[in-house]
Backbone as CSV, one residue per row, in Angstrom:
resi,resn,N_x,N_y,N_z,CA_x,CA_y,CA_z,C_x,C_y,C_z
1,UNK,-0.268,-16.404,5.489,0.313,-15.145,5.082,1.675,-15.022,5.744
2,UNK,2.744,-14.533,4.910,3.855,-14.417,5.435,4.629,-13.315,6.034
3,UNK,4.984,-12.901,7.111,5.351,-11.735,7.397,7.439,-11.462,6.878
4,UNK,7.377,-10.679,6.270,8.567,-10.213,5.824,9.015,-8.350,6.141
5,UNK,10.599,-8.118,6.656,10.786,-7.477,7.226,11.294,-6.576,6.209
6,UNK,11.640,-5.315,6.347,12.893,-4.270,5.968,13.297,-3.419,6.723
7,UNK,14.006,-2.887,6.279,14.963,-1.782,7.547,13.469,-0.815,7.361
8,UNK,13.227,-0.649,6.071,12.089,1.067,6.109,10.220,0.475,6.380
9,UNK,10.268,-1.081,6.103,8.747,-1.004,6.308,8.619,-2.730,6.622
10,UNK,8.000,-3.403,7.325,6.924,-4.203,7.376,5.999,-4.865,6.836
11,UNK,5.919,-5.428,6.232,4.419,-6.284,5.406,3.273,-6.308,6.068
12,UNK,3.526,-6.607,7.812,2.244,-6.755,8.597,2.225,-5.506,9.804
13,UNK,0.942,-5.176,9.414,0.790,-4.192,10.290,1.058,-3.908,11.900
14,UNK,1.874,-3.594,12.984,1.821,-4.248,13.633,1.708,-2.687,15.406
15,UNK,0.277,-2.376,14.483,0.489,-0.792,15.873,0.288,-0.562,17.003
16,UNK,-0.061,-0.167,17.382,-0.277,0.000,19.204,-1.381,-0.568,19.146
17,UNK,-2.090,-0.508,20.689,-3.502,-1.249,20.292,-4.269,-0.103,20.546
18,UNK,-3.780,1.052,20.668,-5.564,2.134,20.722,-5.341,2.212,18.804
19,UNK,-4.223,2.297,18.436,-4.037,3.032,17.199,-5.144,1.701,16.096
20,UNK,-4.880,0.334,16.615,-5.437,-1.009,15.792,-6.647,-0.966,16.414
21,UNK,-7.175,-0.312,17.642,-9.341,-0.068,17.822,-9.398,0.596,16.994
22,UNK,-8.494,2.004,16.509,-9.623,2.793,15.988,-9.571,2.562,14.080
23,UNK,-8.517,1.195,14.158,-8.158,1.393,12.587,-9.529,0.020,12.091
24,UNK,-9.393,-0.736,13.203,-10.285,-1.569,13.110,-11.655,-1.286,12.748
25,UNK,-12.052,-0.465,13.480,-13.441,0.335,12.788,-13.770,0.765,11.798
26,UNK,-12.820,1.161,10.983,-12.725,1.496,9.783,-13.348,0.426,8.661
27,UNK,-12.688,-1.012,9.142,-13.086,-2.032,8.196,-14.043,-2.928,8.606
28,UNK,-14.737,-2.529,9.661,-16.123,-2.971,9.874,-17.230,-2.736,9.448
29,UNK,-17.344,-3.013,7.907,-18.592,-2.128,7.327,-19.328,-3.740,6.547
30,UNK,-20.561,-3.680,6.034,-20.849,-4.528,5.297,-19.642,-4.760,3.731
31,UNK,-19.021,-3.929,3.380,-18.303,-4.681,1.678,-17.615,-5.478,2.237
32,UNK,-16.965,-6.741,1.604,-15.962,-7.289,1.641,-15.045,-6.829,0.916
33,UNK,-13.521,-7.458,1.751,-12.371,-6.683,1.200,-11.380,-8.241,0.688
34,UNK,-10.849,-7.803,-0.508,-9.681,-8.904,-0.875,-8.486,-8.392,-0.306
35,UNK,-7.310,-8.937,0.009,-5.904,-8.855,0.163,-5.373,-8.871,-1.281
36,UNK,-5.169,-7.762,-1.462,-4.619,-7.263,-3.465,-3.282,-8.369,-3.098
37,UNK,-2.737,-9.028,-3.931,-0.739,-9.308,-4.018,-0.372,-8.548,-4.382
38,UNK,0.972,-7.761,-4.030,2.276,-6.908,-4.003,3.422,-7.461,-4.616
39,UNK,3.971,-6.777,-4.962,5.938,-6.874,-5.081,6.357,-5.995,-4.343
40,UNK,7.030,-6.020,-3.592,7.999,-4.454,-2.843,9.573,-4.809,-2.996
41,UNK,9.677,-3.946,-3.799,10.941,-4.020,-4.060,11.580,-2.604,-3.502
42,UNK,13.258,-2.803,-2.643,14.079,-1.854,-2.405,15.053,-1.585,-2.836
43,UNK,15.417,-0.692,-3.027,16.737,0.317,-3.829,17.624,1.304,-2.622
44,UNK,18.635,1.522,-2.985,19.300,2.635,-1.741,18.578,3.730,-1.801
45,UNK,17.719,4.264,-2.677,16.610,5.528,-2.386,15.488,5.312,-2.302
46,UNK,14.640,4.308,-2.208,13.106,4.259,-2.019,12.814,2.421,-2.199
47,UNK,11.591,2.231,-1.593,10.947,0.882,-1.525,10.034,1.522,-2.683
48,UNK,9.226,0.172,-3.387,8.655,0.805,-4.186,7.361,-0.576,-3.875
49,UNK,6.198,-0.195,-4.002,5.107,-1.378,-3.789,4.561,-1.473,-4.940
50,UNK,4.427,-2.520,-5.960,3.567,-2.586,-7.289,2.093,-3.946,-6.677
51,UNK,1.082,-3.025,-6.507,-0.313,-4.085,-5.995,-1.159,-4.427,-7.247
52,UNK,-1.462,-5.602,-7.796,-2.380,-5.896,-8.679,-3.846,-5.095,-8.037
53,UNK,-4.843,-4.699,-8.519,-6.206,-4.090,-8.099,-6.982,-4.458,-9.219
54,UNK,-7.378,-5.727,-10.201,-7.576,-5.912,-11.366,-9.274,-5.385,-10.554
55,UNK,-10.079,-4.420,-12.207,-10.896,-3.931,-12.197,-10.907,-2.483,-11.610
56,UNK,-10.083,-1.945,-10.803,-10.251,-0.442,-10.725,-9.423,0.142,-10.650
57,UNK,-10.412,1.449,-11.332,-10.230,2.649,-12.033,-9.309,2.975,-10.896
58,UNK,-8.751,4.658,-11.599,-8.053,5.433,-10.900,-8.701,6.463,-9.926
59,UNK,-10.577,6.458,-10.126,-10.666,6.949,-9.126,-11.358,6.318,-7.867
60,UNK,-11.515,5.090,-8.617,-11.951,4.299,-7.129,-10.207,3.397,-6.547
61,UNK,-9.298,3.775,-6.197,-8.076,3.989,-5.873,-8.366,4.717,-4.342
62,UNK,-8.047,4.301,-3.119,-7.361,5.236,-2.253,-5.787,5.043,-1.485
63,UNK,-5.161,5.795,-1.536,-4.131,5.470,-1.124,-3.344,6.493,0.249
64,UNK,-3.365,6.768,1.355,-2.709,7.284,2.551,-1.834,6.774,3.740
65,UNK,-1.521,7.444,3.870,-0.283,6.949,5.001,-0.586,7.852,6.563
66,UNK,-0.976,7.487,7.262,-1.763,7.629,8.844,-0.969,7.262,9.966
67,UNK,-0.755,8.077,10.783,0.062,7.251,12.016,1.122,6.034,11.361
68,UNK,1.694,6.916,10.388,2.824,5.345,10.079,2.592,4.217,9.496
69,UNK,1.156,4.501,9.024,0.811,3.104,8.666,0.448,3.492,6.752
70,UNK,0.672,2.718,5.922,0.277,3.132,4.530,-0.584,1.993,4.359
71,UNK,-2.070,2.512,3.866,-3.297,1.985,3.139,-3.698,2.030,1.880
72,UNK,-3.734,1.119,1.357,-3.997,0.522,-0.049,-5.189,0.168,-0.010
73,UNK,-6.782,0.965,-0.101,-8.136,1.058,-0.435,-8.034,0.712,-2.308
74,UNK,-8.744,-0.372,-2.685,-9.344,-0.054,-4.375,-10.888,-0.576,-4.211
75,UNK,-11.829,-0.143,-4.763,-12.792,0.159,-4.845,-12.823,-0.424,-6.266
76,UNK,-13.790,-1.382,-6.511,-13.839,-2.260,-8.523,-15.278,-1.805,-8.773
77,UNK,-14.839,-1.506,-9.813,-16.532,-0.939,-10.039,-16.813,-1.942,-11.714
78,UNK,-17.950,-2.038,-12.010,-18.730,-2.798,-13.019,-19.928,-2.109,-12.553
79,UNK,-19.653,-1.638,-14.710,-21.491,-1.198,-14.731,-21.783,-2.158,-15.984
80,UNK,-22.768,-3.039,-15.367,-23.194,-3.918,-17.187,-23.804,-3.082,-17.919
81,UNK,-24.256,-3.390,-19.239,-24.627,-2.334,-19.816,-25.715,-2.802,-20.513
82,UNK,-26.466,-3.598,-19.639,-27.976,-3.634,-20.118,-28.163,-4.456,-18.044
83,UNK,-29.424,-4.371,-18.262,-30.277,-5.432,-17.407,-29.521,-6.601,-16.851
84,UNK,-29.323,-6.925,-16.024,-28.688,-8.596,-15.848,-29.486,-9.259,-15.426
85,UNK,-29.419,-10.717,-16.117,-30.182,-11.872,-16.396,-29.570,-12.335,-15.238
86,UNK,-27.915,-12.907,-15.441,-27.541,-14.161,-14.291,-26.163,-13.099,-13.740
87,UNK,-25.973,-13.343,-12.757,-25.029,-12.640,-12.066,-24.170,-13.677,-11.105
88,UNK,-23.011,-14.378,-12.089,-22.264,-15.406,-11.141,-21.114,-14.959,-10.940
89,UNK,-20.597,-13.629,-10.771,-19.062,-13.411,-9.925,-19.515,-11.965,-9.777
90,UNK,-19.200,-11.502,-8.625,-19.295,-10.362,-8.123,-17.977,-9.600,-7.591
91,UNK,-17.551,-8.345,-8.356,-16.187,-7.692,-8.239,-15.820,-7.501,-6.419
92,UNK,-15.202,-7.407,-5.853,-14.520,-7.421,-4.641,-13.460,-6.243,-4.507
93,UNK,-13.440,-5.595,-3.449,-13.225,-4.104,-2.913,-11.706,-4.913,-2.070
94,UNK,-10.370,-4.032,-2.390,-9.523,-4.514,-1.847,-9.304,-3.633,-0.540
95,UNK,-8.070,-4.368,0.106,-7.408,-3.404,1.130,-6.246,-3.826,1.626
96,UNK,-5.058,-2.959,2.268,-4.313,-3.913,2.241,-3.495,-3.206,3.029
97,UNK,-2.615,-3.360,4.143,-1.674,-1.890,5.234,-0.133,-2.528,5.260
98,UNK,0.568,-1.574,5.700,2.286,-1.622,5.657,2.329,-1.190,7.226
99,UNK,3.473,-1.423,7.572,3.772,-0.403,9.054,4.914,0.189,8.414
100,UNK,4.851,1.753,8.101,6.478,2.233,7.669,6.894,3.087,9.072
101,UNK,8.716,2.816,8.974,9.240,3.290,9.732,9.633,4.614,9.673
102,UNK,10.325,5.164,10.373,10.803,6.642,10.385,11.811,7.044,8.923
103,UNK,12.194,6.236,8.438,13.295,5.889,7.383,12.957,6.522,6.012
104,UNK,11.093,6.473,5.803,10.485,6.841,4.773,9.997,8.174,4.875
105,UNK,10.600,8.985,3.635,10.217,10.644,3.701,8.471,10.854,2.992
106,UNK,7.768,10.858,4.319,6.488,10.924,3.992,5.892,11.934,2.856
107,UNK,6.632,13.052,2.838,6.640,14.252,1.921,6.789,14.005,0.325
108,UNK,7.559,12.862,0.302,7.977,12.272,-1.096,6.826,11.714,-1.889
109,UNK,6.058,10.743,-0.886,5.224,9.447,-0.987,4.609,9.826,-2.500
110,UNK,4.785,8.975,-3.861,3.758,9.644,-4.652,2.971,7.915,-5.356
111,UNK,2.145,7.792,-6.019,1.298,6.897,-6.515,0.657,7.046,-7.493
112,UNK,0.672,5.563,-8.692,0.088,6.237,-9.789,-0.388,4.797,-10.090
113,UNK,-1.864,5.111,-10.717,-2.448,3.602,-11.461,-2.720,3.694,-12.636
114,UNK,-2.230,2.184,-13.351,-2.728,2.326,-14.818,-2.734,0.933,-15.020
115,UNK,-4.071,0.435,-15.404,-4.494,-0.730,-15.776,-4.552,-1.676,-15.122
116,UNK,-5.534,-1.241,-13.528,-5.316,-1.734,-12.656,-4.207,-2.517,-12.039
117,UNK,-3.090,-1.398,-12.173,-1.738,-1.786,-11.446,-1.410,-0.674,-10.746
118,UNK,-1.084,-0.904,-9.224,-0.902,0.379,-8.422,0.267,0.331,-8.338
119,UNK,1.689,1.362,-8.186,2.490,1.605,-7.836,2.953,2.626,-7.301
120,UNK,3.273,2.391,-6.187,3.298,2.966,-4.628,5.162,3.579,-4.079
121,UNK,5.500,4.500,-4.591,6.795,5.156,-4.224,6.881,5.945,-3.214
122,UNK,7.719,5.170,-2.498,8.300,5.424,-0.948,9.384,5.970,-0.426
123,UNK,9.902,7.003,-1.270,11.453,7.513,-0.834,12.420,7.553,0.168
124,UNK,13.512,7.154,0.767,14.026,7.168,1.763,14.184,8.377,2.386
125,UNK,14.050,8.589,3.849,14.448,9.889,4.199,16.168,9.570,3.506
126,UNK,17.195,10.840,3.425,18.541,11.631,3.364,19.101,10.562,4.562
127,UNK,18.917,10.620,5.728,19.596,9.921,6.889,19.351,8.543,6.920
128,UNK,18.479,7.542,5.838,18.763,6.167,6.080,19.259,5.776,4.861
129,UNK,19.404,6.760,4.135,20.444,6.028,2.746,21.807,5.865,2.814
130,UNK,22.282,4.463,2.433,23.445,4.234,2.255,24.592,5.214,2.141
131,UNK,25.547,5.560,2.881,26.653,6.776,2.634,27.818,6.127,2.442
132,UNK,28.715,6.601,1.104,29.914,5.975,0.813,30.906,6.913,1.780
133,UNK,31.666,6.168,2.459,32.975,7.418,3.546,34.138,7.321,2.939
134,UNK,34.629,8.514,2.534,36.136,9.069,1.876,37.038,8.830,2.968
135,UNK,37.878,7.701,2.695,38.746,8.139,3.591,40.112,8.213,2.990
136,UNK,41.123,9.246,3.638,42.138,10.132,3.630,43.222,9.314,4.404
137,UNK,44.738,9.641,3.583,45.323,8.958,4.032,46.400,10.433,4.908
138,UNK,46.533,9.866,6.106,47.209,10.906,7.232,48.406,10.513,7.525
């Protein structure tokens, strides 16, 4: 796995260590979790994250941002629709974290899925966007 940087966020999570005990607990449960793939792409007003989640819905989707950190929960659900005979692939529960910096206006944050494609908008705060300076001749 490759770690890649930006001025507003991180690929790999990287938090204090009381903040990584208590996040750790979280994903100590019996499901297994996949690592969804991303694109994050940046613009002078917002990073934007597009995560494949093939198989779920919009309401097995969770998505929050905690102590700085943004979590990408999907939850795949399959209901067959009779009895099952043979059962050879079993759907897989993703997860997946960012470390964002101070840069991102948490207030903005919005997210929307459709067809098991998540996309994840991250607005810049006002104070880390690019400013063009007028300058005057004296």
């Amino acid at each position: 796995m490759s770690t890649q940087a930006s001025a507003v966020m991180k690929t790999e999570k990287q938090p204090a260590a009381r903040v990584q005990a208590e996040k750790s607990i979280a994903t100590r449960d019996e499901a297994r979790y996949i690592v969804p793939p991303v694109d994050i792409y940046e613009t002078d007003d917002a990073i934007t994250v597009v995560a494949d989640l093939p198989g779920v819905g919009k309401e097995g989707v969770d998505v929050r941002v905690e102590d700085g950190v943004l979590t990408i929960k999907g939850k795949a659900g399959y209901n067959p629709p009779a009895n099952m005979l043979l059962e050879e692939f079993n759907l897989q529960n993703y997860y997946r974290q960012f470390q964002l910096t101070d840069e991102i206006d948490r207030s903005k944050i919005w997210a929307e899925s459709k067809n098991g494609v998540l996309t994840v908008r991250l607005p810049k705060a006002e104070k880390s966007k690019p400013k063009q300076i007028k300058v005057t001749l004296g």
